[in-house]
Backbone as a printed PyTorch tensor [residue, N CA C, xyz], in Angstrom:
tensor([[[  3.4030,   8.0980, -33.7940],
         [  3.6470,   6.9840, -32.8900],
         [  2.6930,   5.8280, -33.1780]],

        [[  2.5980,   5.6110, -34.3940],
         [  1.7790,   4.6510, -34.7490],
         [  2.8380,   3.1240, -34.8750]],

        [[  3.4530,   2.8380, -34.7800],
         [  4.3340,   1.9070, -34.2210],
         [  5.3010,   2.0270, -32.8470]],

        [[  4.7880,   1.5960, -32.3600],
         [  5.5340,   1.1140, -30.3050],
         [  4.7300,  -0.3810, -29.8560]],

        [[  6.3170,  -0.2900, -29.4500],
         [  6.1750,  -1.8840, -29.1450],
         [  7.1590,  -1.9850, -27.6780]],

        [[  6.6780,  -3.0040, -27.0620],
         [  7.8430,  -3.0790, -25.4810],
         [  7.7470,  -4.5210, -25.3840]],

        [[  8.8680,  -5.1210, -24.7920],
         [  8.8850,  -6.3730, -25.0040],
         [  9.7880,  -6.6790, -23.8330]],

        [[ 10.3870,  -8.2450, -23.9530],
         [ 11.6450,  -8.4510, -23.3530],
         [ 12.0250,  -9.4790, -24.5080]],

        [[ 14.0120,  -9.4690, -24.0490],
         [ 14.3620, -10.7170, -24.9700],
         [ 14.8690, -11.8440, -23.9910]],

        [[ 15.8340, -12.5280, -24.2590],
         [ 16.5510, -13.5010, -23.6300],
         [ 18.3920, -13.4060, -24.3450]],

        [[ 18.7250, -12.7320, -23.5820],
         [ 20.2320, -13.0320, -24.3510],
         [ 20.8780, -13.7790, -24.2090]],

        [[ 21.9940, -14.2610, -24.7290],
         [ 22.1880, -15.3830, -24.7910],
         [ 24.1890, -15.4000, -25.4470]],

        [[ 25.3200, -15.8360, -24.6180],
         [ 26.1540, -15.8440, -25.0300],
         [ 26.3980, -17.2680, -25.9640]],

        [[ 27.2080, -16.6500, -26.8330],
         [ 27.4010, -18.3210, -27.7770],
         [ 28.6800, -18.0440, -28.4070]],

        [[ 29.6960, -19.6350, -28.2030],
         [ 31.4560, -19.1030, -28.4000],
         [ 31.2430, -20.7650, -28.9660]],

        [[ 31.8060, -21.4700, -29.7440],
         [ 32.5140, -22.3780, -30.4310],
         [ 32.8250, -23.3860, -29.4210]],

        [[ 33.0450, -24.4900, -29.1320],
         [ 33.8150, -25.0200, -27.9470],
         [ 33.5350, -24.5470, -26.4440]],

        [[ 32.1400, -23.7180, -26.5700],
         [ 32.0260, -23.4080, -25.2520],
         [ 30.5280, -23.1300, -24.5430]],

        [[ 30.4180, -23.3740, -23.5010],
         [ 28.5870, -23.2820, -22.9300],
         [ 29.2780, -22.5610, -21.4120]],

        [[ 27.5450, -22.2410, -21.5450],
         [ 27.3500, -20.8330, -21.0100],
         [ 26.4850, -21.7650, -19.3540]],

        [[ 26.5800, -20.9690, -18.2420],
         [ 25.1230, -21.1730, -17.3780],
         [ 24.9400, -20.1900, -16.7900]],

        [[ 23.6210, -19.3070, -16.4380],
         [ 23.5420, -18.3580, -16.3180],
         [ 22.8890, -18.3640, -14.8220]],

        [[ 22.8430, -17.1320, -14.1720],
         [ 21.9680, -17.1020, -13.4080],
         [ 20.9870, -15.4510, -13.2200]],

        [[ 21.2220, -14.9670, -14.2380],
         [ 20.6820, -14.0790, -14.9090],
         [ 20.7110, -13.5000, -16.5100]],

        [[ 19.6010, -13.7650, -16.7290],
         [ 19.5950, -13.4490, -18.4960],
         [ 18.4520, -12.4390, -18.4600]],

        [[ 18.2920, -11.3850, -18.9270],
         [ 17.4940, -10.8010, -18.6550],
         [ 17.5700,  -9.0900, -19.5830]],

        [[ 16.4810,  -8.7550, -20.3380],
         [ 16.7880,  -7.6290, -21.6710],
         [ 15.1710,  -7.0440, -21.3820]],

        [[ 14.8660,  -6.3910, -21.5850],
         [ 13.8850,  -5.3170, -21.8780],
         [ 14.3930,  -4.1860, -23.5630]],

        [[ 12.9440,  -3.9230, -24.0220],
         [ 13.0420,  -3.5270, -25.2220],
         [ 12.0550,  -2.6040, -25.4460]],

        [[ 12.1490,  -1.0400, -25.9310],
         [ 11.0630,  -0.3040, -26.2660],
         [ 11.3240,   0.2220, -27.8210]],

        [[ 10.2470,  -0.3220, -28.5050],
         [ 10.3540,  -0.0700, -30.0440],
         [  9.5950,   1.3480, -30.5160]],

        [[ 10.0210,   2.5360, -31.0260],
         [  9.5790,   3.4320, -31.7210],
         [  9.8620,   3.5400, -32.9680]],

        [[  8.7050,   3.8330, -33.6930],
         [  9.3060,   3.6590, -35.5790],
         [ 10.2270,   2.2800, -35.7510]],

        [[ 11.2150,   2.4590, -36.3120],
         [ 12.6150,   1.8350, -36.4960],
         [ 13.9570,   2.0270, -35.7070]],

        [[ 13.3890,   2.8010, -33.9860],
         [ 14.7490,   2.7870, -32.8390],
         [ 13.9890,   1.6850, -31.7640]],

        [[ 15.1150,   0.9210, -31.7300],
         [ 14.8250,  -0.2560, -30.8360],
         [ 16.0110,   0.3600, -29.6660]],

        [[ 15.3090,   0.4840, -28.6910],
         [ 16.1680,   1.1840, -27.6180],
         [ 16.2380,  -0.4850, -26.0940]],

        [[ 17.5290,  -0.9180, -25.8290],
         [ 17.4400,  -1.9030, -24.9200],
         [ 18.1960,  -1.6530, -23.6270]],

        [[ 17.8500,  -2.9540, -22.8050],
         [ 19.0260,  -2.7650, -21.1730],
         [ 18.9610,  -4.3020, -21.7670]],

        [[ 20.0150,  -4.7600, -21.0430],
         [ 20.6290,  -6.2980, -20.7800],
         [ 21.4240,  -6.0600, -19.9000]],

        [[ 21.1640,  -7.4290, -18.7120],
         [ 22.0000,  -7.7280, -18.1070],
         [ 22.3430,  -9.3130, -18.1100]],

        [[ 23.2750,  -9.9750, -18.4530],
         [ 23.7430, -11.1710, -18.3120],
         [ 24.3940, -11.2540, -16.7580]],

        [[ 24.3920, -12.4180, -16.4480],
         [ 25.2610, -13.4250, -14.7980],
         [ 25.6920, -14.5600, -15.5290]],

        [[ 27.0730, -15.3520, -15.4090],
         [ 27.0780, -16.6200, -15.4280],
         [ 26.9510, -16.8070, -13.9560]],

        [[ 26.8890, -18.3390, -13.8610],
         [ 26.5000, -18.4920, -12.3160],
         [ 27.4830, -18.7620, -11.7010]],

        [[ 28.9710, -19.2160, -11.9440],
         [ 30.2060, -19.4760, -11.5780],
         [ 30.2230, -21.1110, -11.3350]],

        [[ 29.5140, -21.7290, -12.0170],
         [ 29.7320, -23.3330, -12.5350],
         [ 29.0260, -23.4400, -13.4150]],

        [[ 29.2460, -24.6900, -14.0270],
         [ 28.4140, -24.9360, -15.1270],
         [ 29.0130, -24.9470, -16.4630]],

        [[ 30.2580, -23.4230, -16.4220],
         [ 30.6570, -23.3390, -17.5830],
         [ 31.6680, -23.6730, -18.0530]],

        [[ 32.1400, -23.9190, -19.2470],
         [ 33.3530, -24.1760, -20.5680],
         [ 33.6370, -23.0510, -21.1230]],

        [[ 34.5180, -22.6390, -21.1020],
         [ 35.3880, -21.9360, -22.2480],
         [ 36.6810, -22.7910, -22.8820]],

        [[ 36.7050, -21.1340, -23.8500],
         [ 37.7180, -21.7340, -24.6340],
         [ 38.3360, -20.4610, -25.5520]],

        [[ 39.1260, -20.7030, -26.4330],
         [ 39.9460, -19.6900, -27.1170],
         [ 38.9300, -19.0790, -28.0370]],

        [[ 37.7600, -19.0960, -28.3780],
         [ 37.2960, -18.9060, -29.9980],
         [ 36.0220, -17.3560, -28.9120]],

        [[ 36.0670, -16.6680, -30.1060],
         [ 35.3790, -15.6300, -29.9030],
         [ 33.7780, -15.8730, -29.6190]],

        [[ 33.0950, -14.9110, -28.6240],
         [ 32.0870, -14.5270, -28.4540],
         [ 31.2070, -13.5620, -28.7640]],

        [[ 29.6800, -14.3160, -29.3230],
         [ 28.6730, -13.2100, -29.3700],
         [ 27.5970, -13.2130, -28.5000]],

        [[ 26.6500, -12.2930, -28.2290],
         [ 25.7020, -12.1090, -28.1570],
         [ 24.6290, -12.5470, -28.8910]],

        [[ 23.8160, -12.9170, -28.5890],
         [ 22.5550, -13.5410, -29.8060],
         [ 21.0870, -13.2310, -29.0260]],

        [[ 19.8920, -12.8460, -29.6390],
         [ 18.6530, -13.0940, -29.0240],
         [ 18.0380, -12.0160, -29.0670]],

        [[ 18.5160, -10.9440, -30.0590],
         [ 18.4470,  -9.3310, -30.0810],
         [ 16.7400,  -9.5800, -30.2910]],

        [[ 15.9610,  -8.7180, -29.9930],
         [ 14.0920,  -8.7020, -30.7060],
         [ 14.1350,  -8.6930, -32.0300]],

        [[ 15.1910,  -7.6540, -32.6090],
         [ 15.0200,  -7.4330, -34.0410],
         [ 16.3420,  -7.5350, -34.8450]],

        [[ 16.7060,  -7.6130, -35.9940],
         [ 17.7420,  -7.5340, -36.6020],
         [ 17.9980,  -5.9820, -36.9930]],

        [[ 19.3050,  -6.1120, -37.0660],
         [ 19.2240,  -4.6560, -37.2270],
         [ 19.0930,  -4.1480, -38.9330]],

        [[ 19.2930,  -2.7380, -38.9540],
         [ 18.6580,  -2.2260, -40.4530],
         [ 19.8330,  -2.9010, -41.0400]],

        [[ 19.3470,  -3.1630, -42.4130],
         [ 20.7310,  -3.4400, -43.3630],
         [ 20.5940,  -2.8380, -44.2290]],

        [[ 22.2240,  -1.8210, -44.1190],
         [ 22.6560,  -0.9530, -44.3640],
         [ 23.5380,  -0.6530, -44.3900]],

        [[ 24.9880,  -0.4320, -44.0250],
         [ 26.4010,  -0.2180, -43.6400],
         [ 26.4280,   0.7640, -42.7340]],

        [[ 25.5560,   1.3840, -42.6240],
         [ 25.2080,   2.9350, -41.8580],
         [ 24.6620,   2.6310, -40.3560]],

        [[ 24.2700,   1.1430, -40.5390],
         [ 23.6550,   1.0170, -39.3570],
         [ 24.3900,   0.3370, -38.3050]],

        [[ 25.4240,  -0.1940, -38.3860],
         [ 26.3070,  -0.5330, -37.6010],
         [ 26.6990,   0.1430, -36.0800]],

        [[ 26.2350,  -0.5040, -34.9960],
         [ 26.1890,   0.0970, -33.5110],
         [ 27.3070,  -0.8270, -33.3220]],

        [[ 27.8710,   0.0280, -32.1910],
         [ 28.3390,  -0.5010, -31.0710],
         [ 28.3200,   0.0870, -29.6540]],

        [[ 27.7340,  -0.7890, -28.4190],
         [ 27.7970,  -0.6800, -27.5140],
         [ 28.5000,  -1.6280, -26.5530]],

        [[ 29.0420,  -0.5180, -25.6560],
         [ 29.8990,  -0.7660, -24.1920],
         [ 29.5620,  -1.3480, -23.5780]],

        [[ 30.3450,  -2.5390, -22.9410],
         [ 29.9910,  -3.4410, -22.1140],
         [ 30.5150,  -2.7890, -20.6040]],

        [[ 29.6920,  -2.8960, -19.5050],
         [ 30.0390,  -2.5110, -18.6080],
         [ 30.1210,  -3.9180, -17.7470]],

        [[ 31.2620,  -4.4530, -17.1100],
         [ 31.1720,  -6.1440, -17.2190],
         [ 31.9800,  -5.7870, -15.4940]],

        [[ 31.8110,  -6.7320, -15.1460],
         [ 32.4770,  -7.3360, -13.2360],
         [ 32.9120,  -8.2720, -13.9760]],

        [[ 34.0800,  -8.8390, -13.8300],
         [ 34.9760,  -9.8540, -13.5040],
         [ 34.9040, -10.1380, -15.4270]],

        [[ 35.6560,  -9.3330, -15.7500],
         [ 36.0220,  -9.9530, -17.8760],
         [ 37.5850,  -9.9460, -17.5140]],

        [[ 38.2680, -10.5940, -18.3000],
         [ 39.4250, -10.4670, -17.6980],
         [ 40.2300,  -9.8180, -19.3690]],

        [[ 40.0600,  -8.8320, -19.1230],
         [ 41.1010,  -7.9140, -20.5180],
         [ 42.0400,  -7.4940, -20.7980]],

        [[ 43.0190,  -7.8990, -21.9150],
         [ 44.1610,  -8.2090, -21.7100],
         [ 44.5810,  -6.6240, -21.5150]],

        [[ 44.9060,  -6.3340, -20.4790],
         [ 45.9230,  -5.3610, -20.2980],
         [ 47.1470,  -5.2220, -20.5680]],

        [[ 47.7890,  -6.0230, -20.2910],
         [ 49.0880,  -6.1010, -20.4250],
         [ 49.1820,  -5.6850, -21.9230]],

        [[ 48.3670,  -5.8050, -23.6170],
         [ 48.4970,  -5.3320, -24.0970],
         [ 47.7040,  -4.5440, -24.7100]],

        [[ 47.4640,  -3.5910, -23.7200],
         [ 46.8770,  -2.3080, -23.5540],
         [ 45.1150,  -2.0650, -24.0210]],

        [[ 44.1600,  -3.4790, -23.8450],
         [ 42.9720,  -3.5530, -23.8290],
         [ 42.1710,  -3.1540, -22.7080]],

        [[ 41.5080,  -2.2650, -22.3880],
         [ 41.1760,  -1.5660, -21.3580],
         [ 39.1230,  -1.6060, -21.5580]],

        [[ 38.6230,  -1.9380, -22.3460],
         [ 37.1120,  -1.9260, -22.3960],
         [ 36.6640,  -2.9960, -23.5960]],

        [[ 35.5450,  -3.5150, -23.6140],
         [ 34.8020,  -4.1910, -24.2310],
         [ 33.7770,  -3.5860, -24.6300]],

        [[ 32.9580,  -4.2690, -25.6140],
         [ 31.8630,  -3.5130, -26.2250],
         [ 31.6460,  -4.6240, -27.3810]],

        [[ 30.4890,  -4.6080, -27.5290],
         [ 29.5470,  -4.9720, -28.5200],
         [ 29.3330,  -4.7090, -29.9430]],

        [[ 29.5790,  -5.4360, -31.1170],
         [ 29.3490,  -4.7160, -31.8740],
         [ 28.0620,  -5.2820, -33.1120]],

        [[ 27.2630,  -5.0540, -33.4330],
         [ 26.1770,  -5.1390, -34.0160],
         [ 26.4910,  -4.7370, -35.3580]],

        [[ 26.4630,  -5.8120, -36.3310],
         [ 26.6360,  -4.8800, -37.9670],
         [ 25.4030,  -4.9130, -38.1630]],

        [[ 25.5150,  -4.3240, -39.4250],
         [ 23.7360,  -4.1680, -40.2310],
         [ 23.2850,  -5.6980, -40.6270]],

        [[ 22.3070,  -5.8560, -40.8070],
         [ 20.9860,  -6.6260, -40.7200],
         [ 21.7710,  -8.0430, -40.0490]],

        [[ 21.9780,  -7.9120, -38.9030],
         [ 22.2900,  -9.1120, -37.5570],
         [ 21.3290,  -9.2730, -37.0530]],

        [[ 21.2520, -10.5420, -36.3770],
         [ 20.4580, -11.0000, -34.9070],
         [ 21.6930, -11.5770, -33.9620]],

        [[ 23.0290, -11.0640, -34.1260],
         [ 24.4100, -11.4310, -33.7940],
         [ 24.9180, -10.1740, -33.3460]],

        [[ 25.4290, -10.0840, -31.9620],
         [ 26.8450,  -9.0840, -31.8420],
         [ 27.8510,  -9.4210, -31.3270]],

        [[ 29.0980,  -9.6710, -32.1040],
         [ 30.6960,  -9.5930, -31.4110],
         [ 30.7130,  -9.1650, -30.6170]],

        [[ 31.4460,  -9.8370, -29.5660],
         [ 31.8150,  -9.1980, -27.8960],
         [ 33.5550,  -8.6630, -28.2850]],

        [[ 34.0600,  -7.3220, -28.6830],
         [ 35.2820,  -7.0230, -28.4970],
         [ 36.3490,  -6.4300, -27.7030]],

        [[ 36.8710,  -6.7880, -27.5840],
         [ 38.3100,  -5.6570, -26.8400],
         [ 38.7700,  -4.3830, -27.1090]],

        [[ 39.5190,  -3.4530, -26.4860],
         [ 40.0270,  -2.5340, -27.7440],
         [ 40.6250,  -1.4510, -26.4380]],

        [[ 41.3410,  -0.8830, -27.2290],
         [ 42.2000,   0.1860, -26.2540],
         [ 42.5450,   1.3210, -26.9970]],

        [[ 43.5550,   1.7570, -26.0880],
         [ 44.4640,   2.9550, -26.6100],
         [ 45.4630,   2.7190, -27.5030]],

        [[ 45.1330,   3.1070, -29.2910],
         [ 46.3020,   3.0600, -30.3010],
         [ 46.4660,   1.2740, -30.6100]],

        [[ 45.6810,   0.7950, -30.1900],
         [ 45.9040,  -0.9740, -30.5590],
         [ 44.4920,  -1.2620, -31.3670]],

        [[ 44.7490,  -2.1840, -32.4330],
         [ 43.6840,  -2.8940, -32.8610],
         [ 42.6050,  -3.8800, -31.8740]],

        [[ 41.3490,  -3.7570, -32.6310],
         [ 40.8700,  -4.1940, -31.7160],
         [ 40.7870,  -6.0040, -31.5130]],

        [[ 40.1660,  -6.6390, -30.7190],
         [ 40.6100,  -8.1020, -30.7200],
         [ 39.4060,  -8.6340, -30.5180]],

        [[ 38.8950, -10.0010, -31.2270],
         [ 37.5050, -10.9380, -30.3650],
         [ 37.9830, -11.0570, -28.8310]],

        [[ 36.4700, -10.8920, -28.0940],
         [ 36.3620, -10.7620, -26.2860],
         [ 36.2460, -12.5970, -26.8320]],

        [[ 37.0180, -13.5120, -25.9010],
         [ 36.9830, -15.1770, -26.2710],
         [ 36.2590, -15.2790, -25.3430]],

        [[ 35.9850, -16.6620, -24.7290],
         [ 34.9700, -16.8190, -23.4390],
         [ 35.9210, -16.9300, -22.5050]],

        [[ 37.3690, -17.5700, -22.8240],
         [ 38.2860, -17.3680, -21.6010],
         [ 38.1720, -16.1870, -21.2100]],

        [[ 38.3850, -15.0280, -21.4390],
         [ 38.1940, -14.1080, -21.2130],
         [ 36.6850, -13.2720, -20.0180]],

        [[ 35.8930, -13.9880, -20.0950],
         [ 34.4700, -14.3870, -19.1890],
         [ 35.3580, -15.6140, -17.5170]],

        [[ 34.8770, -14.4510, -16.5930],
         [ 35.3330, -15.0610, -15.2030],
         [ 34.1350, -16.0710, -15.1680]],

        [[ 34.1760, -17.3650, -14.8110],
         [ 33.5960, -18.5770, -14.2820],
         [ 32.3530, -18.3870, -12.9850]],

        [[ 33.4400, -17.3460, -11.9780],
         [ 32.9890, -16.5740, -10.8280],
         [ 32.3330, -16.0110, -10.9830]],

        [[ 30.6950, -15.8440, -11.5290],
         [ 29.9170, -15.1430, -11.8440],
         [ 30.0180, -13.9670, -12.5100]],

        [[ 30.7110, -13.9470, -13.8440],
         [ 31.1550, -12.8260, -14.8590],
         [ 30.1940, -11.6950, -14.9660]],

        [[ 29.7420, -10.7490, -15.4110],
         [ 28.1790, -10.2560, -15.3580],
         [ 28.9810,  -9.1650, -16.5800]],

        [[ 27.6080,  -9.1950, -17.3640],
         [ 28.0060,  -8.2610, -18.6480],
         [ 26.5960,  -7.3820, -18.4910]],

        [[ 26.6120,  -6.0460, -18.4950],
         [ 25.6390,  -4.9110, -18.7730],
         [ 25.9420,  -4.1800, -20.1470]],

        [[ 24.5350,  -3.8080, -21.1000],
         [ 24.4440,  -3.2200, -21.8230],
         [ 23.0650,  -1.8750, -22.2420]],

        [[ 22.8450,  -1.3920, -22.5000],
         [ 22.3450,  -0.4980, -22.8570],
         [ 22.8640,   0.4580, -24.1470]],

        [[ 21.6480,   1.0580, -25.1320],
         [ 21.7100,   1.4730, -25.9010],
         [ 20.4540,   1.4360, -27.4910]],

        [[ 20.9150,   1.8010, -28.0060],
         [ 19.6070,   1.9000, -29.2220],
         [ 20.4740,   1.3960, -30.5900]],

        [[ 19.5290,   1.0180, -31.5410],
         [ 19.7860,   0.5920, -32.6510],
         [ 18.7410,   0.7360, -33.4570]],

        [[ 19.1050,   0.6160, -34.7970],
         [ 17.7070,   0.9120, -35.8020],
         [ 17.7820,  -0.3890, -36.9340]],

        [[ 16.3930,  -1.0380, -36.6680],
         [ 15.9260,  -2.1040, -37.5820],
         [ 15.0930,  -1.3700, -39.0270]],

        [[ 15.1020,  -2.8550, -39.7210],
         [ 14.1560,  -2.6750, -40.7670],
         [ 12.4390,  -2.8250, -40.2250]],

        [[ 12.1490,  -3.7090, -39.5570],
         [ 11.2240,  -4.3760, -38.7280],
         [  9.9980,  -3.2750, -38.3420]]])
């Protein structure tokens, strides 16, 4: 345990044609070796914001992740008010982190369907709130 580290980040949504206002941004981070283990919780504040059709990421991670092909995470968004297309059969969101990012895709995905970019339309105005948790492994 000769490397640990604890921190916080700032996350941060970012879409093309679109701004964010938050009223909670907020990440904690505990580093062992090369597992960066996090919580995030995002709020928009229900004004402030723009959307639009073009896909969303996440940005503001502590570390990039390992680069590797092997290292590729994805974690579940546990979200209040995302609006997912059901109707053709998108039922959860989630995060996805490739190897050596400081970037994660916000996606869609269901039962037997490809998966789709989460857009910011897709993010309720009405104070949307996205939760995450999970681990990943850097070079760092």
């Amino acid at each position: 345990l000769d490397d640990y580290e604890e921190g916080t980040w700032t996350p941060t949504l970012v879409s093309t044609s679109a701004t964010f206002a938050y009223s909670i941004q907020s990440a904690i981070y505990t580093k062992v070796g090369d597992c960066v283990t996090f919580n995030c919780v995002i709020q928009l504040d229900g004004g402030g914001n723009s959307f639009s059709s073009n896909s969303v990421a996440l940005n503001g991670w502590p570390f990039a992740s390992r680069n590797s092909q092997g290292a590729n995470a994805r974690f579940f968004i546990y979200g209040r008010y995302l609006n997912l297309d059901s109707g053709n059969d998108y039922y959860y969101a989630y995060a996805q982190l490739d190897g050596n990012s400081s970037s994660a895709t916000l996606r869609e995905s269901g039962d037997n369907v490809a998966t789709a970019s989460l857009t910011s339309n897709d993010l309720s105005s009405s104070s949307g709130q996205l939760y995450l948790h999970g681990h990943y492994y850097t070079d760092s």
